[in-house]
N, C-alpha and C positions, 0 to 999 in steps of 0.2 A: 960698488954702485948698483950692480943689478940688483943686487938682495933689496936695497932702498926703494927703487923701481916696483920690484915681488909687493911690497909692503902696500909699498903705494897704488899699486892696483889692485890688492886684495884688498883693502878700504876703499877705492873707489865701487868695487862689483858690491860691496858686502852698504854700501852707503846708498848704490840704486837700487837694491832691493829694499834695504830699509825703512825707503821713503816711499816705497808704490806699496808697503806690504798691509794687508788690507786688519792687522790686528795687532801693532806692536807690541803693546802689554803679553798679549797672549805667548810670544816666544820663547824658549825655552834654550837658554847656552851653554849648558852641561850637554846637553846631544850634539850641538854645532860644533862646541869643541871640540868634542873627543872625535868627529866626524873631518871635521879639518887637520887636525894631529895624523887622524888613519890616512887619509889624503896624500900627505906629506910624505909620511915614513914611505906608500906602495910605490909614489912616482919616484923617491929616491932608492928604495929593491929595484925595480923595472928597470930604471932608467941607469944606475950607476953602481949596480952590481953583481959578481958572476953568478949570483942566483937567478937574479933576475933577467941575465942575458943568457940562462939557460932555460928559464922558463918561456922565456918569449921566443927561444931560436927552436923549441919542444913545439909550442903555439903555432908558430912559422910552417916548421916542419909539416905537421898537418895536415895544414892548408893546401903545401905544396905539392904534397901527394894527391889530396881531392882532385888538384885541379890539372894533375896529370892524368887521374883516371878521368875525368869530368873528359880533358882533350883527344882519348880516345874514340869516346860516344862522337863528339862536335866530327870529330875528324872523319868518323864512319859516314854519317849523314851526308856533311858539309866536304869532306876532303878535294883539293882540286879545283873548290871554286874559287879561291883567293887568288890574286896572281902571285906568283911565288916570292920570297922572301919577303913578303906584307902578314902584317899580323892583323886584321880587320879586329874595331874593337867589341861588336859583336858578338861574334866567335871564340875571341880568348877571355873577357870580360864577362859581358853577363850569360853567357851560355851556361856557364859551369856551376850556375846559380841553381839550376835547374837540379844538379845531382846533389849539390850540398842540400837542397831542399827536401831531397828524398833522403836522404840520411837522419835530415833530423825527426821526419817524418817512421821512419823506423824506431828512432832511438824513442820517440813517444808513445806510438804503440808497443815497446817493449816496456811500458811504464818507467823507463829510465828518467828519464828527463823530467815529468813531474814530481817523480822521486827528489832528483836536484834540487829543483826549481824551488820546490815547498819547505825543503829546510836548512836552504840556503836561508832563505826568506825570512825564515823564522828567527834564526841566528840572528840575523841584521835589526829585524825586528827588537831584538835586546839592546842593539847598539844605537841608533837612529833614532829613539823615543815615540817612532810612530806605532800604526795599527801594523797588524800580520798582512792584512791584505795589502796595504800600501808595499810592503814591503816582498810578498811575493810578486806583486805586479813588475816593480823596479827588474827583479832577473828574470824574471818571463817577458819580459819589454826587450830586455838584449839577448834572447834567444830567440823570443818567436817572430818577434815584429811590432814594428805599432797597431796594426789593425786585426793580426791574429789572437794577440793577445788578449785583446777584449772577450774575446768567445768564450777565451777559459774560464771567467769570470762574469759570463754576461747572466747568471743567477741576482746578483748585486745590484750592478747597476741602478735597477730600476727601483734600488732603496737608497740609495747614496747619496748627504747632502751634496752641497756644489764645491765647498771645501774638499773632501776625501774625491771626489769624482774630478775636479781640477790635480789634484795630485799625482791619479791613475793617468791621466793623460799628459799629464809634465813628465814623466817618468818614461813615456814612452815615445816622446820627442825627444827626450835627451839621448836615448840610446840609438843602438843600429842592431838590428838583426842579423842573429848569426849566419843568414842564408847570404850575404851581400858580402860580409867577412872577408872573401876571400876576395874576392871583386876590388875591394878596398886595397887588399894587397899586393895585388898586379900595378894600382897605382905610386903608391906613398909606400914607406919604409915599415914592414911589419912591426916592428918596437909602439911605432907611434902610433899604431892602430889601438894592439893590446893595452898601449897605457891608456891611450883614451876610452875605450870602454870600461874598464876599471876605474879608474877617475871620474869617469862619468855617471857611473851608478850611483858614488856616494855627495859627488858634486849637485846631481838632482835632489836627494834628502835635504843638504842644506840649504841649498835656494828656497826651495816648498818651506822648510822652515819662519825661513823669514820671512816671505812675499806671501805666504797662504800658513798660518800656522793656527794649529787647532789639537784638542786633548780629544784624545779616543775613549770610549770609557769599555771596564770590561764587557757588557751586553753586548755594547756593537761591535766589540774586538773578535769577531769571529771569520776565520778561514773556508768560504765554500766553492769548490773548484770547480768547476764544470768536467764530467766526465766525456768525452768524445764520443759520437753515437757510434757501439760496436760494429765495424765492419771487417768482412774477411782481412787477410794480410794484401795480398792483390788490390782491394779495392781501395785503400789505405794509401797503396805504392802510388796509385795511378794517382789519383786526388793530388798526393803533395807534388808528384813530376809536373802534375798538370799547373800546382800552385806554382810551382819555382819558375814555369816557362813565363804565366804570367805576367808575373813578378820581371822577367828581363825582357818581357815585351813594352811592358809599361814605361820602364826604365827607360830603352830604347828609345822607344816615343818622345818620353818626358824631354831626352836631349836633344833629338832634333828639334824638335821646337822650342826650346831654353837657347841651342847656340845659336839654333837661326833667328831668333829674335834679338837676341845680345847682339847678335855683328851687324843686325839692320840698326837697332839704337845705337849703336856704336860709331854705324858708318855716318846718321843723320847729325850726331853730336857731334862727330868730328868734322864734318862739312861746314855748319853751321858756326860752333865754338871752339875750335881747333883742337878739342880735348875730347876724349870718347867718356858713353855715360859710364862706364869702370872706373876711369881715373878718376872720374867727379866724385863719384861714391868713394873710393879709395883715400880722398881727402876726407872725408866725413869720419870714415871710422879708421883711419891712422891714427887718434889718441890712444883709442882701446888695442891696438897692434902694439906703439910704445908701450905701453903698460904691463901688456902680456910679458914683456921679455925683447922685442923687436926692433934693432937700432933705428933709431928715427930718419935716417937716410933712406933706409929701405919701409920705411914704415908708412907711405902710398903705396906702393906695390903689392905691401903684404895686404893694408886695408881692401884693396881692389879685391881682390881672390876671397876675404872674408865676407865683404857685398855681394859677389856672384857665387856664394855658397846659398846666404838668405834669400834674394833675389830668386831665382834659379833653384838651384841642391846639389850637392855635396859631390854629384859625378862630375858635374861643367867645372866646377871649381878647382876639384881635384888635377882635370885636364888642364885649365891654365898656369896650375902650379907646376905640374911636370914639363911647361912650356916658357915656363920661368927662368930669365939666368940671371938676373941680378940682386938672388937674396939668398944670403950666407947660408951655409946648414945647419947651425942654432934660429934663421929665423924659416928656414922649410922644417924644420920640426916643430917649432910650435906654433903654426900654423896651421900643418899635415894633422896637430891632435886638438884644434880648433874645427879643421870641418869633419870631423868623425861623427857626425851626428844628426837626424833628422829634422833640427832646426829652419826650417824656412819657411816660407809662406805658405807651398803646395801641402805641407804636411798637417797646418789646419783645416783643410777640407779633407785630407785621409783621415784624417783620427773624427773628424765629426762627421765623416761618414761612416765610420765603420762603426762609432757607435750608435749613430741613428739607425743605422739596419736592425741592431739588436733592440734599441728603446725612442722610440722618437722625441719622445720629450726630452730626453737627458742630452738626446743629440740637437737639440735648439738651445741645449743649455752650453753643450763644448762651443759651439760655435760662437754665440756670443762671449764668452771671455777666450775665442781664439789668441785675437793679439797680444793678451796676454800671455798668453800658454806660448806663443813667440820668443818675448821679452825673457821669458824665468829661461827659458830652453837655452836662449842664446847668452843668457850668465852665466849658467853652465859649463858651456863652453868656453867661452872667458877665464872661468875661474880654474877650469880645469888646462886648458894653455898656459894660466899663468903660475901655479902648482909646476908643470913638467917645465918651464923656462928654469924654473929655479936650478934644475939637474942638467941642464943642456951646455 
């Protein structure tokens, strides 16, 4: 039954994009296919076997160590001020953001990471059917961030029609940034992160596919990367620590103000309607939870935590899941690889601000087809939830 379920919501994701996509003719299903087959096969390694449960407990591992050295540093500063056996989420969550972010900021100025980035990129670029650049963007988008990423590339930009320039920005809503990574993994179950960023990379190709599809030709098929302006190793150091604090200050922010607004609408909907605004929403989008994989008993519960991923992002959400005891562990996993992703509403004024700093006109241009750049984000994740229910 479930695989008929799988079917039938990969024709429903692949049916809504179908009908918003702004070029049907133009699509191209030799690259969808063989992008959904790759799909398939990673979430079935990742998800269901000892490969892929040793790549992901490799992946795990990692992390685990970062964020033991990360709790050093937190501890040096901050030790003492917790009261004891509390873990503030502060502290053990996005503090460690800060040294992941300085590492990757090493691993860049040691030209490693561009190295990667660019022929990773290129590879994909064979597979995918699109441009190089589309396709470096996609893993520079889950390494650097949504709004770093832009820099690397903001050479472009300011040539790019709104087709390829919509892509670069789909591409980097649908992923997360390696600097959060770990963050994510003090929440939700490490497997389920891994496969969602994996999933998610080549779940963006398809979508953009169909919803935005368009032929590159060789001319404009060229690769220009932005070199980082040379600065000492120190000055380098500082810059990214300074970026990653920001980064968990922001975050911080973002959620006091997301929960405290959630339990104020909450408290008014439930006074008023005897049902809070979660569970309202959580009817809405409980079709696309069943579909994903989600038994339809629990599938308000699940939709609620999918709304307050959009609504809100991906921290709040994340918190209400681990605050969850009524939904089975096939549907907190595909769930858990539903919100890995910068899908929501706040992430269209980040991305169209980050690239209106670099071109102003191009950033009037993300912005008006924001809600779009929404929609494709959050099929994405859809399609990529409903790929990993298949193995759960």
């Amino acid at each position: 039954m479930k695989y008929v379920i799988a079917i039938i919501g990969l024709l429903a994701v692949f049916g809504l994009t179908y009908i918003t996509s702004k070029d049907r003719r133009n699509i191209r299903y030799r690259p969808l296919a063989q992008l959904i087959v790759l799909q398939v096969i990673l979430a079935f390694l990742l998800l269901n076997t000892s490969v892929g449960e040793f790549l992901i407990r490799g992946f795990a591992s990692i992390f685990e160590s970062l964020l033991a050295y990360a709790a050093e540093g937190v501890n040096f500063v901050f030790g003492g001020l917790a009261n004891e056996g509390q873990a503030p989420f502060f502290l053990t969550v996005l503090l460690p953001i800060v040294v992941i972010s300085a590492l990757i900021g090493i691993l860049q100025y040691t030209r490693i990471l561009p190295f990667i980035i660019k022929y990773i990129g290129l590879v994909l670029s064979k597979i995918n059917g699109m441009g190089k650049l589309e396709s470096y963007n996609a893993v520079a988008s889950a390494i650097l961030g949504q709004s770093e990423v832009f820099i690397s590339v903001k050479k472009q930009i300011g040539l790019l029609p709104e087709r390829r320039l919509y892509t670069l920005c789909a591409s980097a809503m649908s992923t997360v940034s390696m600097s959060i990574v770990g963050a994510y993994m003090t929440m939700i179950e490490p497997r389920y992160v891994v496969t969602a960023l994996v999933l998610n990379l080549f779940g963006g190709f398809i979508i953009a596919s169909i919803l935005n599809p368009y032929r590159v030709s060789k001319e404009e098929d060229i690769l220009e990367v932005q070199e980082e302006e040379k600065q000492s190793f120190f000055e380098m150091l500082g810059e990214y620590i300074m970026d990653g604090f920001k980064v968990a200050i922001v975050v911080a922010a973002m959620l006091i103000g997301f929960v405290a607004l959630i339990a104020l609408v909450n408290g008014i909907f439930g006074s008023i309607f005897g049902i809070t605004f979660q569970q309202l929403l959580g009817y809405v989008f409980a079709p696309f939870a069943f579909l994903m994989g989600v038994p339809w008993k629990e599938a308000v519960d699940a939709g609620s935590i999918m709304a307050t991923k959009m609504v809100a992002n991906e921290f709040v959400a994340m918190l209400d899941l681990g605050n969850m005891t009524t939904l089975s562990p096939k549907s907190i996993g595909i769930v858990s690889i539903f919100l890995v992703s910068f899908a929501n509403f706040s992430s269209i004024g980040i991305i169209a601000g980050a690239v209106k700093g670099l071109h102003e006109k191009q950033g009037n241009v993300v912005a008006r087809f924001g809600l779009r750049l929404l929609y494709g984000a959050t099929m994405v994740s859809v399609l990529s939830a409903i790929v990993a229910g298949i193995f759960l």
